[in-house]
N, C-alpha and C positions, 0 to 999 in steps of 0.2 A: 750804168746802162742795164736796160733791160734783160735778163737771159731770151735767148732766141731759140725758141723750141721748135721742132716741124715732129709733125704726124707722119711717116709712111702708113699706108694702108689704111686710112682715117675709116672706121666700121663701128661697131659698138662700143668697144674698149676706147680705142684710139681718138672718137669722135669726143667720148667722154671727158679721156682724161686732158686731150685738149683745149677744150673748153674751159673745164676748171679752171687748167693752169692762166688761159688767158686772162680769166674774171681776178687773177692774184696778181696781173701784173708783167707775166711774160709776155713774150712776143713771140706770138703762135702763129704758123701755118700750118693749117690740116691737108695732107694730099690723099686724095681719093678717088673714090668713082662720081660718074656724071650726077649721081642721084643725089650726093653729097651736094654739088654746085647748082642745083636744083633750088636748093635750100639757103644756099650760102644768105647772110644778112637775116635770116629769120633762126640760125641755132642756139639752141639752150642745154641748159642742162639739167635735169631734178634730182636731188640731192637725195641718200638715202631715208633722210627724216620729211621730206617733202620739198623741200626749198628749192624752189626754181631759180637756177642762175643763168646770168646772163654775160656772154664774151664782152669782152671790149671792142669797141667798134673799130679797133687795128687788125683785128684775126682776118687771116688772108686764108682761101680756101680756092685749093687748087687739083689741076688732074694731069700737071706739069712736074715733075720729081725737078727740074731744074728749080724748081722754088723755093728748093733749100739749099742752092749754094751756101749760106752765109748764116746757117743754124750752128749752134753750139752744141745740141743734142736734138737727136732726134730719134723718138720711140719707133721701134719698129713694132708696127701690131696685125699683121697681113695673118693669112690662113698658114700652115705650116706646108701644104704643097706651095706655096708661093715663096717661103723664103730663100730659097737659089737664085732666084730669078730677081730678086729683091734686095738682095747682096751685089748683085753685077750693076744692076741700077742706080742704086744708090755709091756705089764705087766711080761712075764716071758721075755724077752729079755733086759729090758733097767733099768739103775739105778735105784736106789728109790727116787734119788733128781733130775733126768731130766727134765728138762722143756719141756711142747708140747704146740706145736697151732694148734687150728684146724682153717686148712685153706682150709673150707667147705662149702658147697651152705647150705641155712636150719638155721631153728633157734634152731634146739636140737641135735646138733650132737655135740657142746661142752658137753654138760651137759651127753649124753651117755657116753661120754670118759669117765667124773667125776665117773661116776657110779662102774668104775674098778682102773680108775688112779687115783681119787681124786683132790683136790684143784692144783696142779700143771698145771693142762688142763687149757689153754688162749687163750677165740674166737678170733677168726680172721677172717678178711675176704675180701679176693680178689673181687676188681670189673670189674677188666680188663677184656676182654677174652684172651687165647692162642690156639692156632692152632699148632698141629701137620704135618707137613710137611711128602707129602708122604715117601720121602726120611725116613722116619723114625728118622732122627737125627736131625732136627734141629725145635727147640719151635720155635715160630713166638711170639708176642705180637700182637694181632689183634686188640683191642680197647683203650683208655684212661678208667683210674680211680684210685682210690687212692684204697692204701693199707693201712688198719687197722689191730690192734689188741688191744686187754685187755693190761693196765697194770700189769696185776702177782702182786704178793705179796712175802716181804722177798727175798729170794736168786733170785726168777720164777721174780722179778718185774727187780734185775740187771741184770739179761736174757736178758729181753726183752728190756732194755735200750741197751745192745751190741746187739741183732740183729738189733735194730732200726737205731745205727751207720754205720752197717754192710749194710744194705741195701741201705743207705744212701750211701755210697760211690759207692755203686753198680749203684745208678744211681737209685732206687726203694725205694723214701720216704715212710719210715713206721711212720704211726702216731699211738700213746699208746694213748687210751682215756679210761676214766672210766664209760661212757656212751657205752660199747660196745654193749650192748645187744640192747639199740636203734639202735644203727649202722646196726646190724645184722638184724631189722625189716625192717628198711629203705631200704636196699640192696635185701631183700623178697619182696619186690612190684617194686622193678624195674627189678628182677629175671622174674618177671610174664612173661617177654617177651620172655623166654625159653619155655614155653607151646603154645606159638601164634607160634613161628615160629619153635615149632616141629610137632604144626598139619596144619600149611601150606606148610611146606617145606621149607620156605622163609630163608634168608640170615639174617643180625642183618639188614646192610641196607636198604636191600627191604623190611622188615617188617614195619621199620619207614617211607618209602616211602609209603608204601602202606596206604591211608586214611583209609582204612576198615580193616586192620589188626590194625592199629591207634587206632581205635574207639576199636575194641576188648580187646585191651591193656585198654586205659584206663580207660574200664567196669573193666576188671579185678583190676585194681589198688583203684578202688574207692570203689569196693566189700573189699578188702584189707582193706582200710583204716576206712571205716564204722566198720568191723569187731576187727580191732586194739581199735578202739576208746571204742571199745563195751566192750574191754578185757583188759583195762586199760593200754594198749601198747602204748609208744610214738614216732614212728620212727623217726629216725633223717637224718636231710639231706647228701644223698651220694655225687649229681652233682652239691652241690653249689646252689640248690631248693629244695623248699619244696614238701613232695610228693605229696600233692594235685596239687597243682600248674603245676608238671610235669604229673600228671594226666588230666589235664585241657587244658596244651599248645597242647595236644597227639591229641586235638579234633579242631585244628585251620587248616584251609586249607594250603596244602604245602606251598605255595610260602610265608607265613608267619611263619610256623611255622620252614622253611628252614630258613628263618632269624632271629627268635627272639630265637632259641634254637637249635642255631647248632651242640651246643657240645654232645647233642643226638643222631645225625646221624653222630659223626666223627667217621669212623672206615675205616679198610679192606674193600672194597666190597665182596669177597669173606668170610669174617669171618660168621661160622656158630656157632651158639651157641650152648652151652653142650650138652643139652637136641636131639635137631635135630644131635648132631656128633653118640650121642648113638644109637640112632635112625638108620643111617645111617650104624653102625657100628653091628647091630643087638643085640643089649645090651637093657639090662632094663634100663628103665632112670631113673631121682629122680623125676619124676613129683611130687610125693607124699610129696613132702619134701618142692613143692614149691606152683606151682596151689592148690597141694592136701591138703596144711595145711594152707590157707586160706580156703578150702573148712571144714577142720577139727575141726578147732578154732574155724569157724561161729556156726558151731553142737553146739556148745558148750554154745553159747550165742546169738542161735536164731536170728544169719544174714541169710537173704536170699543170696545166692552164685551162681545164674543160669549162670554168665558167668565164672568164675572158676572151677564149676561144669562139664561144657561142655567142655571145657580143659582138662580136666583130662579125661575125657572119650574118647575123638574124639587121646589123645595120646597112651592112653591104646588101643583101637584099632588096631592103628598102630605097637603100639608092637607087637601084635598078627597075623601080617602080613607079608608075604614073601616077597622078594624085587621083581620087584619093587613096592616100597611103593604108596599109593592114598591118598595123601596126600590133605587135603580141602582146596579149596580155599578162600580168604579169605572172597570174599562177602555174599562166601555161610558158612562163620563162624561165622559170623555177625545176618546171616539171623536165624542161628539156635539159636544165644546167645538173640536173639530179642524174640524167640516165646517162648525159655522159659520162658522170663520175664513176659509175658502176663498173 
């Protein structure tokens, strides 16, 4: 029999990865908002290399959480102010032996789920970007990066072996490590780059283009890492480098750093990242779940944080603003993460 997959919070990630898994074979329902059902019988998906896929014509798409009673797993992929809310939800709607992954930006948004669903909840975590297409129907893949999750335990551990297959033929290698929770740090310091380019506006490209949103980054990452080291944290490598190291190449002039780390700057040129879609989209973002809990964890163990610090602030601003946005430039991001430090 088929694996029975449901979407909570079916969005960019969620719309994505459900689709694939459909075109492989499972048996998907995505649940989401009205705009999703908008669409429903016209979604797709475009593969990082271009290849347009398409669901199987079983994928149910709904705005009802009762539509997974009868899932086997079901990704949770909602905003991280959402996942409280999205735990209680999914608590009176779905089995009591369901497998979930959260497949969420943030290092505590498994451990919320845990807090109502319990040991069944398995982090995960997407490195890719996805882009919503105006069209409303079709997921783009905008970036490379591997897909992680937790090995699970007992029944949640053969889950996660059949999604792992499942995606695997999808064309989307899922790797089960038991270092997840490394993975999850590791993937927070290279997240920092969703607060650089949703207070400059920038693109994922133009941001690694830019030398001075560059240096901001990897103020940011090294604030990160000082702060992890401080908290007993060992983040593990996402891109195939160490995070200092990719906090280190951030600070080498283009024409070198275009060469010795190009798998940084492969993307989309137009891919924008989460943090600036919300932005864009006049939504709260998760700044706080990314800039803001390295700036949170520092509190904690007495790191100075002034260029994470100023991230969080120069976004929250932004939130508070009517389109269009004034969005900082990035010399004058620099300029202000400089004079904190002083």
């Amino acid at each position: 029999m088929a694996l029975r997959v449901g979407v909570f919070g079916a969005g960019a990630i969620g719309g994505y990865l459900g689709i694939r898994a459909c075109a492989a074979g499972a048996t998907v329902t995505l649940v989401g908002r009205q705009s999703l059902l908008d669409h429903a019988g016209h979604l797709r998906a475009i593969a990082l290399d271009g290849t347009e896929v398409q669901p199987d014509a079983t994928l149910q798409v709904s705005d009802d959480p009762a539509t997974l009673h009868d899932a086997d797993v079901v990704l949770v992929t909602v905003k991280s102010l959402a996942t409280e809310q999205a735990a209680h939800t999914l608590a009176e709607h779905i089995g009591p032996d369901t497998t979930i992954i959260s497949f969420q930006n943030g290092l505590h948004n498994a451990t919320r789920l845990r807090d109502t669903l319990g040991p069944r909840v398995v982090a995960g975590m997407v490195s890719f970007n996805v882009v919503r297409e105006q069209d409303g129907a079709c997921f783009r893949q905008a970036t490379r990066g591997p897909l992680v999750a937790g090995t699970g335990r007992g029944v949640h551990a053969e889950r996660m072996r059949l999604m792992a297959d499942l995606l695997g033929t999808a064309g989307l290698p899922l790797s089960l490590r038991d270092d997840i929770e490394d993975v999850l740090a590791g993937k927070l310091l290279l997240n920092l780059n969703n607060g650089i380019c949703a207070a400059t506006g920038l693109t994922i490209v133009a941001s690694l283009r830019s030398r001075d949103a560059r240096w901001c980054l990897a103020q940011c990452m090294l604030e990160g890492l000082a702060t992890m080291r401080r908290a007993g944290r060992r983040p593990a490598n996402v891109l195939g480098l160490p995070p200092w190291m990719v906090a280190r190449a951030l600070l080498l002039p283009n024409a070198i750093l275009l060469r010795v780390a190009k798998r940084m700057v492969s993307a989309d040129p137009a891919a924008r990242s989460s943090t600036l879609q919300d932005l864009d989209a006049g939504k709260p973002t998760e700044i706080g779940e990314l800039n803001g809990a390295i700036v949170d964890l520092a509190a904690a163990h007495d790191v100075p944080t002034p260029a994470n610090a100023t991230v969080v602030d120069v976004v929250h601003q932004l939130e508070s603003q009517s389109a269009p946005l004034q969005f900082m430039e990035p010399a004058a991001l620099r300029d202000e993460i400089a004079s904190r430090r002083r």
